[in-house]
TIZADO-319483 format. One record per residue: residue number from 1; x, y, z of N, C-alpha, C in turn. Coordinates in Angstrom, 1 decimal. Example, Ala and Ser with C-alpha at 12.3 -4.5 7.8 and 13.67 -1.06 7.14 Angstrom:
! residues 2
+-----+--------+--------+--------+--------+--------+--------+--------+--------+--------+
!   n !    n_x !    n_y !    n_z !   ca_x !   ca_y !   ca_z !    c_x !    c_y !    c_z !
+-----+--------+--------+--------+--------+--------+--------+--------+--------+--------+
!   1 !   13.2 !   -5.7 !    7.8 !   12.3 !   -4.5 !    7.8 !   13.2 !   -3.3 !    7.8 !
!   2 !   12.8 !   -2.2 !    7.1 !   13.7 !   -1.1 !    7.1 !   12.9 !    0.0 !    7.9 !
+-----+--------+--------+--------+--------+--------+--------+--------+--------+--------+
This chain:
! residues 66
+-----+--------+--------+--------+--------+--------+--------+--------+--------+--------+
!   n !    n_x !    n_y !    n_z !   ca_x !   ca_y !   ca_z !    c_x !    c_y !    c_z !
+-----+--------+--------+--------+--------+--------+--------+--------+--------+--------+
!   1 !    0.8 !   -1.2 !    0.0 !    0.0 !    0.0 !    0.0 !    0.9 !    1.2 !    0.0 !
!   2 !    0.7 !    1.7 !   -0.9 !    1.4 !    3.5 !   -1.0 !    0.8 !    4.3 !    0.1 !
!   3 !    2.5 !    4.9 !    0.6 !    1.8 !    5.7 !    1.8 !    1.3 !    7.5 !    1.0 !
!   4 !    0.2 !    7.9 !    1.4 !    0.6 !    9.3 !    1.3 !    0.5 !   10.2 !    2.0 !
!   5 !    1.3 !   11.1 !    1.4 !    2.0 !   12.4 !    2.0 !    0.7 !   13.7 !    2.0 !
!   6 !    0.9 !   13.7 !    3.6 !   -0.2 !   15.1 !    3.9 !    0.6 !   16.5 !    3.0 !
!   7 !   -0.2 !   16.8 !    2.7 !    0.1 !   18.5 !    1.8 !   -0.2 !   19.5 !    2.7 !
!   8 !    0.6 !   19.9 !    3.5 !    0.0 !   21.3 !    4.1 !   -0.4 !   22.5 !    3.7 !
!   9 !   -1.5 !   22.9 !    4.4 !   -2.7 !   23.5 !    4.0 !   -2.0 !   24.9 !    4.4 !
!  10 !   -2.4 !   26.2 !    3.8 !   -2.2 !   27.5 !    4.0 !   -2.7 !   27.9 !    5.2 !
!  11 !   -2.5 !   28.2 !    6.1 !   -3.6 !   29.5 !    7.1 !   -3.9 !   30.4 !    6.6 !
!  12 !   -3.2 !   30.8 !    5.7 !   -3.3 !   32.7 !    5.6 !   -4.3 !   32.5 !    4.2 !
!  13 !   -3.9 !   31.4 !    3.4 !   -5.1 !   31.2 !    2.1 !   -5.9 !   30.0 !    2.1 !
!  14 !   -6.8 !   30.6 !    2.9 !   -8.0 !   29.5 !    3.2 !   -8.3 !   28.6 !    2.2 !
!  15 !   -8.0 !   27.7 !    2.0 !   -8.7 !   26.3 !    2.1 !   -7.3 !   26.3 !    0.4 !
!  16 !   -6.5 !   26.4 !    0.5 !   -5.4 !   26.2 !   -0.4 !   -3.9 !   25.8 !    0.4 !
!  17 !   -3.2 !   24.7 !   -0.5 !   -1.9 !   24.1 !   -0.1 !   -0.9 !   25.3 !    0.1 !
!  18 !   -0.6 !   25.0 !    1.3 !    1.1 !   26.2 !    0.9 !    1.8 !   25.8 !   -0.2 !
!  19 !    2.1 !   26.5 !   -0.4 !    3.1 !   26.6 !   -1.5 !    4.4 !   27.4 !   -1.8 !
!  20 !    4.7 !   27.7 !   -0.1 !    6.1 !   28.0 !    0.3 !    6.5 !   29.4 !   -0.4 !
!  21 !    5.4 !   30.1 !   -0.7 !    5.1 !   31.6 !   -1.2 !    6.6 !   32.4 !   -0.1 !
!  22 !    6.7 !   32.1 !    0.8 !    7.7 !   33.2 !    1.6 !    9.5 !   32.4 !    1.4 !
!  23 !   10.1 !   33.1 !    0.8 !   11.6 !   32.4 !    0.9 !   11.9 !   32.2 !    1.7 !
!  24 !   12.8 !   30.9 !    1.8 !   13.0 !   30.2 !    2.9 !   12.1 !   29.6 !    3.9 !
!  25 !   10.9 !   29.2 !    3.6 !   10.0 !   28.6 !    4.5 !   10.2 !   27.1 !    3.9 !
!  26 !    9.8 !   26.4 !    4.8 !    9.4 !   25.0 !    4.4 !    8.1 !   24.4 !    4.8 !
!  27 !    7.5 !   25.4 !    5.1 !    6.2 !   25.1 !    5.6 !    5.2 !   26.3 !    5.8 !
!  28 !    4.0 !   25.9 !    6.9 !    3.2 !   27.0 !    7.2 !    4.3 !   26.8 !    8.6 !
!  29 !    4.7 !   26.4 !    9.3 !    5.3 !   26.3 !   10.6 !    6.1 !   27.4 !   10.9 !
!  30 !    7.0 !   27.5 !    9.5 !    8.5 !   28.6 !    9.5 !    8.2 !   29.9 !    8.6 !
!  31 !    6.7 !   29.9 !    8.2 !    6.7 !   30.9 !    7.3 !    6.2 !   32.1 !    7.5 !
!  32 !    7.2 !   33.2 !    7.3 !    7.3 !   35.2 !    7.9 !    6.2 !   35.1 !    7.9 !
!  33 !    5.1 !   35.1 !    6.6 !    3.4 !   36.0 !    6.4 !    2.8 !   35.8 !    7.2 !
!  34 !    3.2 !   33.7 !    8.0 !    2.1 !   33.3 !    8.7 !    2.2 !   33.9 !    9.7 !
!  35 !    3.4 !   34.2 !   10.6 !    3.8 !   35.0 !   11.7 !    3.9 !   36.1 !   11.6 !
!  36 !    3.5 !   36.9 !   10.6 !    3.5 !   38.6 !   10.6 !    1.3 !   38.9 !   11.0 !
!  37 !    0.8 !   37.7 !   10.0 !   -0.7 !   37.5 !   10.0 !   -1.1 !   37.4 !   11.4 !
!  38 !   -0.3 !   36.3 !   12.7 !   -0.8 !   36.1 !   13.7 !   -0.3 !   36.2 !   15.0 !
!  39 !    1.0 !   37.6 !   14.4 !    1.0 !   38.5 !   15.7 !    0.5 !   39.8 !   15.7 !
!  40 !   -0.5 !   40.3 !   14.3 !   -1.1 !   41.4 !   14.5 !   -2.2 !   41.3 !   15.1 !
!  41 !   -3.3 !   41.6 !   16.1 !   -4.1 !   41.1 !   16.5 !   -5.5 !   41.6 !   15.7 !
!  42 !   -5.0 !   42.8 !   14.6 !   -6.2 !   43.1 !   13.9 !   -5.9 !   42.3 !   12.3 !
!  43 !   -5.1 !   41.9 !   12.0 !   -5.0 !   40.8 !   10.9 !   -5.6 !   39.6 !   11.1 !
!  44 !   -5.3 !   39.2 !   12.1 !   -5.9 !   38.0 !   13.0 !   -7.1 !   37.9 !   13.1 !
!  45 !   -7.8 !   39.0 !   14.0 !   -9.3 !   38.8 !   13.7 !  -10.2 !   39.2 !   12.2 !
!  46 !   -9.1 !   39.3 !   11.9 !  -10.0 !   39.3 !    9.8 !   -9.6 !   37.9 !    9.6 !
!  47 !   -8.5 !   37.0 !    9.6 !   -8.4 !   36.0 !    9.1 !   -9.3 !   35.1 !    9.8 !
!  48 !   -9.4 !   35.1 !   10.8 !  -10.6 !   34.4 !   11.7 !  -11.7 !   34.4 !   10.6 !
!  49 !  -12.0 !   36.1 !   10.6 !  -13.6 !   36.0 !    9.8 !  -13.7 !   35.5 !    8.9 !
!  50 !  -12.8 !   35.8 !    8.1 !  -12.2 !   35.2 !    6.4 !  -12.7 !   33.4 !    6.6 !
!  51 !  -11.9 !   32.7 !    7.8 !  -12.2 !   31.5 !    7.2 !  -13.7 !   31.4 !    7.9 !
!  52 !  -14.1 !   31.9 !    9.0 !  -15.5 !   31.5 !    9.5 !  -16.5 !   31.1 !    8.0 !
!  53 !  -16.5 !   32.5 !    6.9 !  -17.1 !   32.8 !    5.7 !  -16.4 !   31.7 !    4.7 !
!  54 !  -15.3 !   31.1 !    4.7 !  -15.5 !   30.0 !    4.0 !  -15.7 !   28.9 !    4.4 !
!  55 !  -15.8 !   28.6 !    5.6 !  -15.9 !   27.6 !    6.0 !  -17.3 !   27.3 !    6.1 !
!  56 !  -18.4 !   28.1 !    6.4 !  -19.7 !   28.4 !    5.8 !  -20.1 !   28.0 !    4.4 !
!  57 !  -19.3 !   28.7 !    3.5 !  -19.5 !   28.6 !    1.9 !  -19.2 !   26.7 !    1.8 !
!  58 !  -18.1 !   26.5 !    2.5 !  -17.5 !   25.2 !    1.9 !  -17.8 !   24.0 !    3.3 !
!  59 !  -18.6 !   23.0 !    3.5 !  -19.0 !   22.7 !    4.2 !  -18.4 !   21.2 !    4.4 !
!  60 !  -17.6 !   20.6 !    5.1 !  -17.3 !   19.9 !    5.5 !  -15.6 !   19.8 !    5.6 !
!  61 !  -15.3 !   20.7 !    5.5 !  -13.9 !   20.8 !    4.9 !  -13.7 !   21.6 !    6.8 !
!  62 !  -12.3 !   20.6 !    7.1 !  -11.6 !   21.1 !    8.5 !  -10.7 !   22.2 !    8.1 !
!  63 !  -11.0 !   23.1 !    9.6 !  -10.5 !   24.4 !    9.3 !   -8.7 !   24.0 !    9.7 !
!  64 !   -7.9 !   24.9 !    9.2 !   -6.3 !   24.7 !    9.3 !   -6.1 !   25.5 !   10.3 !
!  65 !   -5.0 !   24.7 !   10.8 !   -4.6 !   25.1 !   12.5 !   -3.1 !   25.5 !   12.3 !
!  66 !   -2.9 !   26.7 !   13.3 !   -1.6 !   27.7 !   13.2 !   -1.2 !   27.3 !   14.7 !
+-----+--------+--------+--------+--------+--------+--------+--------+--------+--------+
């Protein structure tokens, strides 16, 4: 049986794969945007909203964790 490989999911672009958009990241773990996104505390509460409203639109899909 083929194992497969989890694709990590963006925080900052709801419901899309990272895609290592910040140089030098290897992940959502180590990447600047994600930690510039969720130490501002008014970026933060829009990204909240952002996915509450897709997560609404798109229904069964688990929200990504930072």
């Amino acid at each position: 049986m083929a194992q497969r490989i989890p694709t990590p999911r963006c925080p900052v672009r709801v419901g899309e794969p990272c895609t290592l958009c910040f140089p030098g990241a290897s992940g959502p773990q180590d990447c600047g945007l994600v930690y510039l996104v969720q130490s501002d505390p008014e970026l933060r509460d829009e990204l909240a909203a952002h996915r509450r409203a897709h997560h609404q639109r798109v229904p069964g899909q688990r929200p990504a964790t930072t």
